[in-house]
Structures are given as structure tokens and as C-alpha cells.
C-alpha positions in Angstrom: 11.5 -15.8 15.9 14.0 -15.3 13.2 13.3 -17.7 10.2 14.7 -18.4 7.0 12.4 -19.6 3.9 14.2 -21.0 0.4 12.4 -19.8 -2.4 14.4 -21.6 -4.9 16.9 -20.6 -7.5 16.9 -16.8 -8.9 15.6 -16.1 -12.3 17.9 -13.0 -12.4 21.1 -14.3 -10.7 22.7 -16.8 -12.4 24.0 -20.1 -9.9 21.7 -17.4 -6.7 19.1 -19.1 -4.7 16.3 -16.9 -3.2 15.4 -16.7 0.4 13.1 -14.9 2.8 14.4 -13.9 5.7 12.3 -13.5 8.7 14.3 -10.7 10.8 11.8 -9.6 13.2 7.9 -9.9 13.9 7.2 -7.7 11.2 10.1 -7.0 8.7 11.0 -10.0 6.7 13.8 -9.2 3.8 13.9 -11.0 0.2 17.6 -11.8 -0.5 19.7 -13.9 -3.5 22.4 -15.5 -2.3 25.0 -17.7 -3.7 29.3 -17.6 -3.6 31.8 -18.9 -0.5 34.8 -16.8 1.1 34.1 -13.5 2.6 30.8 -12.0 2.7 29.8 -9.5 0.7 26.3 -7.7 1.0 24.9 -5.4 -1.7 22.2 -3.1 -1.7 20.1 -1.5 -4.8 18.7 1.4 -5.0 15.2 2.9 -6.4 13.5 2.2 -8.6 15.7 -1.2 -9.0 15.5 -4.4 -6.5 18.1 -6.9 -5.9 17.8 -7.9 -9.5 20.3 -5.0 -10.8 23.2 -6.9 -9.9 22.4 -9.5 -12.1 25.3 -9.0 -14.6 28.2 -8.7 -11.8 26.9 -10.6 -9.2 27.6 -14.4 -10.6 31.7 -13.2 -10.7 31.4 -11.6 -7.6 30.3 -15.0 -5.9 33.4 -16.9 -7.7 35.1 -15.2 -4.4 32.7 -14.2 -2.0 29.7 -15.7 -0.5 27.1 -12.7 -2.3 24.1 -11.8 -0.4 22.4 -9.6 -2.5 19.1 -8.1 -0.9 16.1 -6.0 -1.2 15.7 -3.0 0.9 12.6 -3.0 3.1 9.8 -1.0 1.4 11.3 -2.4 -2.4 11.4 -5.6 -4.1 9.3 -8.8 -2.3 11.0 -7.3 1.3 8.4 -6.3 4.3 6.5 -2.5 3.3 5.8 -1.5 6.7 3.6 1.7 7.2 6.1 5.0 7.9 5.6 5.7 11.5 6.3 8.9 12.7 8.2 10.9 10.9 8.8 8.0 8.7 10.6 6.8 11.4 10.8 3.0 10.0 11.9 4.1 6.3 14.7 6.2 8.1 18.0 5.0 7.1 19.1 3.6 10.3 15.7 1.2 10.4 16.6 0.3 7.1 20.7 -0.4 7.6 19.4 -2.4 10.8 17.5 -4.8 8.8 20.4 -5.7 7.1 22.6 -6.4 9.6 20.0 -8.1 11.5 20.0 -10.4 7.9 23.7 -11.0 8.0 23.6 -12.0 11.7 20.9 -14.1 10.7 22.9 -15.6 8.0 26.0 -16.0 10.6 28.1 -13.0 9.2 29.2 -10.4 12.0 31.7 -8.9 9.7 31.2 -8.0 6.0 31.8 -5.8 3.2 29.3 -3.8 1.5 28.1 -2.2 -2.1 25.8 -0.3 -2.2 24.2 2.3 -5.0 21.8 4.9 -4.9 19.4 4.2 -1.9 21.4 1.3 -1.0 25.1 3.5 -0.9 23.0 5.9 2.0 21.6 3.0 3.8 25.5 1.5 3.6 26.9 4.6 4.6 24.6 5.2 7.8 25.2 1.0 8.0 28.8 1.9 8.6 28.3 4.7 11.1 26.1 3.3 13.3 27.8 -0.6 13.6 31.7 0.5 12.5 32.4 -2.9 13.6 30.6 -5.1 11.5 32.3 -3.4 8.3 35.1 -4.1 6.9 34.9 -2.5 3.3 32.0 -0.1 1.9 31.6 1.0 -1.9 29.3 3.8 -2.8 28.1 4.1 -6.2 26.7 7.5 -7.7 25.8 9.1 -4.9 27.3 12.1 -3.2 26.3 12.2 0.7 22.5 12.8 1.6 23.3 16.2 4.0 25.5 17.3 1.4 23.4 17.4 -1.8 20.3 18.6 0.5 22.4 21.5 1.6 24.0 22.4 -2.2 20.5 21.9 -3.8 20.3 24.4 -6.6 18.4 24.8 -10.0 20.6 22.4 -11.8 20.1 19.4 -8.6 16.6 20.3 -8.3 16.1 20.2 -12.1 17.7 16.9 -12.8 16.7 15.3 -9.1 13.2 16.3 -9.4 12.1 13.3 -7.6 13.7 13.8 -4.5 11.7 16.9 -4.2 8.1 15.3 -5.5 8.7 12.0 -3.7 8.6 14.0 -0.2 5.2 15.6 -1.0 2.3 14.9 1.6 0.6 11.1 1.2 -1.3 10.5 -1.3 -0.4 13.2 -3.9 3.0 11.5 -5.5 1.7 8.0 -4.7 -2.2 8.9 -6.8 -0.1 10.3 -9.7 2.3 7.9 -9.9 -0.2 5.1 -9.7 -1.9 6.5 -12.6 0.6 4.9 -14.6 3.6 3.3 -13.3 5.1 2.2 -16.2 5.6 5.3 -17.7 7.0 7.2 -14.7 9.5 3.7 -14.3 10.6 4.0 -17.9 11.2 7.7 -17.6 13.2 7.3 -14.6 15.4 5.1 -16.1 15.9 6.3 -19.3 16.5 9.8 -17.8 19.2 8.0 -15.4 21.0 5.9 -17.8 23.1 7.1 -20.5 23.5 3.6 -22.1 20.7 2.8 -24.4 19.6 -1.0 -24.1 21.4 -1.4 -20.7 18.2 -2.3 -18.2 16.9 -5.1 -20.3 13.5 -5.5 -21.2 13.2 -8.6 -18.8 15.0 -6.7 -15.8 12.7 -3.9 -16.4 9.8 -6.5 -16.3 10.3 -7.4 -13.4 11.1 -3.5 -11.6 7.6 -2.7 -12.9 6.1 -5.7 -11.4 7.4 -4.5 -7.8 6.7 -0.9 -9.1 3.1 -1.6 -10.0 2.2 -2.4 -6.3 0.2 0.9 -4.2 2.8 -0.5 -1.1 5.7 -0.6 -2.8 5.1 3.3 -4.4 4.2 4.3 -0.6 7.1 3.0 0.9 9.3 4.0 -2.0 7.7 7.7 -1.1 8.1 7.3 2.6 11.6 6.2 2.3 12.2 9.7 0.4 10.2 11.5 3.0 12.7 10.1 5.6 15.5 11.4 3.7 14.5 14.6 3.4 13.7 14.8 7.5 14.7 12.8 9.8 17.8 11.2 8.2 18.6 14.9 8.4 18.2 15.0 11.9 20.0 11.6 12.3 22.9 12.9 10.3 23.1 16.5 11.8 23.4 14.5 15.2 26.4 12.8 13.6 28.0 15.4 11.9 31.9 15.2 13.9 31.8 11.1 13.0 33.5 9.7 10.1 33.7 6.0 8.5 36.3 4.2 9.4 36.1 1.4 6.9 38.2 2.1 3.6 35.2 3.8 0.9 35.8 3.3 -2.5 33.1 5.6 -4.5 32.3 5.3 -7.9 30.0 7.5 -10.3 29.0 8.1 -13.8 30.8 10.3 -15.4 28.3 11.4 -18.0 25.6 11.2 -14.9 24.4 13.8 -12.4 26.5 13.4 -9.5 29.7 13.6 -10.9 28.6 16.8 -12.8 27.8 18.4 -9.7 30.2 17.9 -6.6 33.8 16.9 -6.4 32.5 13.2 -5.5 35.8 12.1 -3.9 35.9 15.6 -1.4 32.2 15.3 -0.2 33.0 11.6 0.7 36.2 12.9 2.1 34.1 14.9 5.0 32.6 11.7 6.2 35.0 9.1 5.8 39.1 8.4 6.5 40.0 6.9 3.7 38.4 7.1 0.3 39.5 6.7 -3.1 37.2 6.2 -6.7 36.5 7.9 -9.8 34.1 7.7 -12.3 33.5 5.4 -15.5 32.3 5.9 -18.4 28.4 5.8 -18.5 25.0 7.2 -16.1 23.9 6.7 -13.3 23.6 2.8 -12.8 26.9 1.2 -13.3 26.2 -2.1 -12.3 24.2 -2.5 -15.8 25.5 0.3 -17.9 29.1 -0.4 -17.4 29.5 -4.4 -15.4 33.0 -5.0 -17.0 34.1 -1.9 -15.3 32.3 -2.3 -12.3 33.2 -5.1 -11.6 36.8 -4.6 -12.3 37.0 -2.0 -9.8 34.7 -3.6 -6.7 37.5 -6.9 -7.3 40.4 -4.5 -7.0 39.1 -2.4 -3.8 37.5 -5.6 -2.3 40.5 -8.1 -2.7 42.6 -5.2 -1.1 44.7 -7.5 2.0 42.5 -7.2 4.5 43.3 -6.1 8.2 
């Protein structure tokens, strides 16, 4: 039975009170949650958990009601093993879990932010249950298929990860078990062009998640999925586009933007986009929160149809 458990207030999200939510037998999903008006779910991406909203988030829930959640395999959420073709870390297991969590929560209907990770679980969120969104952001990511297919030197070189991650169980998990905190720290600071903005205290408390031998196998698992069969999944859907209004945002001194034309790869899966990038890597949220934030209130607070 579904189940809701308060864990008190967040230590990361200012006025946020944390919950587990019970969403099936086996998968239940830690979330921060605070705000009224419309609801508003946003998703992290690796190595990060729900904390890396922490500087927007507080603002945001001055209009919404802000249910900020970890991913399942991340954070304190349910690391179930990977199944079959790592069938439970594909990204349509992992965009059901959320909308099982806003159901739960009594929202049918809802807008979403998502970045890294959490922007491809959004964007398969808004493919497979059109009608439960009504707004989806992306942030630094280009579309899953489309990187895969355009991989070159310079992608492979700069995305290393995505190609380590995948390796057979246990070779990526052993090594980076050796030492966590070093592979976390260079993950970040190779991400972020904004010296100082993942604060020692945030970072405390990605490592504590990041130290755990689950976490680093779903974390691996959850790549393995995207490099198969969120392939397959997305190969299947190849002629569908979202219908929700995508706003995509990327750093301009980061990866993505240096690659693709962000805004035309987002324009093959989606009617009607518009973005650009600001002025700082690959997390926005904590390299560049004025900004941000300025542009999720503008897209979001859009009259609504």
C-alpha cells in the first residue's frame, strides 16, 4: 500500500520538509517538499540528489507547491537490483516512479525541471504520460539518441563516463569504490566552470550518498540502461514528439552547448521549444541560480492552457 513517512524539515532546502514516499512494494522515493499553487516537480541528475536545488528551490515554492525528489537508484530513494537489461533503471521505470509520487501526493497534472539524468527521465516522463504535463524544462542536456548517435572524439573525450559507467558489473563500481571522493570531486570540478559553486556542505552530503556500494551500482546500472535499452525504448518512439511547451537551458562554457545546436536536437522531439544558454557549466541550478531561476519563473508563469 502506498504510504507517506515525514522525515522532518530539510537541512538543504530552506522552509522544505522531507518525506518518504512509499510508491510501490519495493520502490520508495525520498522527496523535499514545501510551496502552494501549481505543482512543480524537479529532478537532479548524477552525481547530485535532490539537494542541488537548494539555492532556487525556496523562491520557486513562493509560487508553486515544489516537490523536489530523488531519482530511484540516487539520494536516500529505493536502489533496486537492474533486472534484465537493466530493465528497472530504464528511463521509463524511473519517469514512472515519479508520477506514481505525484499521484500519490494528489497531483495529476504538473510541470517539470529536470537536469542531467533527471531532464532524460522528464523527457521520456513526457512521452509516455503527455497528459500529466503541462510544462517541461531540460537543463544541459541534448537528447539521449542524439548524443549516442553523434558520439565522436571530442563527446567521448569530455563524456568519458558515459562510456566507463556502461562497462560489465563490477569493473566501474570496484574502481570507483576505491575512492569515491576523488572520482565525485573530479566529476564536478570537470563539470562546473564556477569555482566555489557546489559548496563544501552540498558536496558533503553527495559523497555521503556517493560513498554507498548501492548507490555506485545503481548509478552504473542507470547508465547501462541508457546506453541499451532506453535506446530500444526511444528507437520505438522515434515519429513521437512532446507536446508540452520545452524550455532548454545549457551552459554556455559547458559540453553540450559546445557540441550540438541544443535548441535543433530538442526541436526533433518536441513542438515547441525555446532556451539558450547562460553563462557558466554544466550545473546551472548552483553555478548560475539568479539566472536560473529567472528563466524557469518566465517559462513557468507562461498563461497556462
Amino acid at each position: 500500500m502506498p504510504e507517506i513517512v515525514e522525515h522532518g524539515a530539510s537541512p538543504f532546502l530552506k522552509n522544505f520538509r522531507l518525506i518518504d514516499a512509499r510508491i510501490t512494494a519495493d520502490i520508495t522515493l525520498r522527496a523535499a517538499i514545501a510551496g502552494s499553487g501549481p505543482p512543480l516537480l524537479l529532478l537532479h541528475g548524477h552525481p547530485q540528489t535532490h539537494a542541488t536545488w537548494h539555492k532556487i528551490a525556496p523562491t520557486l515554492a513562493e509560487r508553486f507547491t515544489v516537490i523536489a525528489a530523488d531519482l530511484r537508484g540516487y539520494g536516500d530513494s529505493s536502489k533496486p537490483e537492474g533486472g534484465e537489461k537493466q530493465i528497472h533503471y530504464s528511463k521509463r521505470a524511473m519517469a514512472a516512479d515519479q508520477v506514481a509520487l505525484m499521484r500519490l501526493l494528489g497531483h495529476d497534472r504538473f510541470a517539470i525541471v529536470g537536469h542531467d539524468r533527471g531532464a532524460r527521465v522528464a523527457h521520456r516522463l513526457a512521452l509516455d504520460w503527455p497528459d500529466a504535463v503541462e510544462r517541461l524544462a531540460v537543463i544541459d542536456i541534448a537528447p539521449t539518441a542524439t548524443m549516442y548517435a553523434r558520439t565522436d572524439k571530442a563527446f567521448a573525450t569530455r563524456y568519458f563516463w558515459w562510456f566507463f559507467l556502461i562497462q560489465p558489473a563490477p569493473f566501474p563500481e570496484t574502481l570507483i569504490l576505491n575512492d569515491p571522493a576523488f572520482f565525485l570531486r573530479h566529476h564536478i570540478n570537470g563539470q562546473s566552470k564556477t569555482p566555489g559553486a557546489t559548496g563544501e556542505e552540498i558536496f558533503a552530503e553527495y559523497l555521503r550518498c556517493y560513498s554507498k556500494p548501492e548507490t555506485i551500482r545503481a548509478i552504473c546500472e542507470d547508465y547501462r540502461a541508457a546506453a541499451g535499452i532506453d535506446l530500444e525504448h526511444d528507437a520505438a518512439d522515434a515519429d513521437k514528439r512532446v507536446a508540452a511547451p520545452l524550455l532548454a537551458l545549457w551552459g554556455g562554457k559547458g559540453t553540450v552547448g559546445a557540441l550540438y545546436d541544443v535548441l535543433a536536437t530538442w526541436r526533433d522531439k518536441a513542438l515547441d521549444v525555446r532556451g539558450g544558454p547562460l553563462d557558466c557549466g554544466h550545473t546551472l541550478q548552483e553555478e548560475a541560480p539568479d539566472a536560473t531561476l529567472a528563466a524557469l519563473l518566465d517559462f513557468l508563469g507562461e498563461e497556462r492552457t
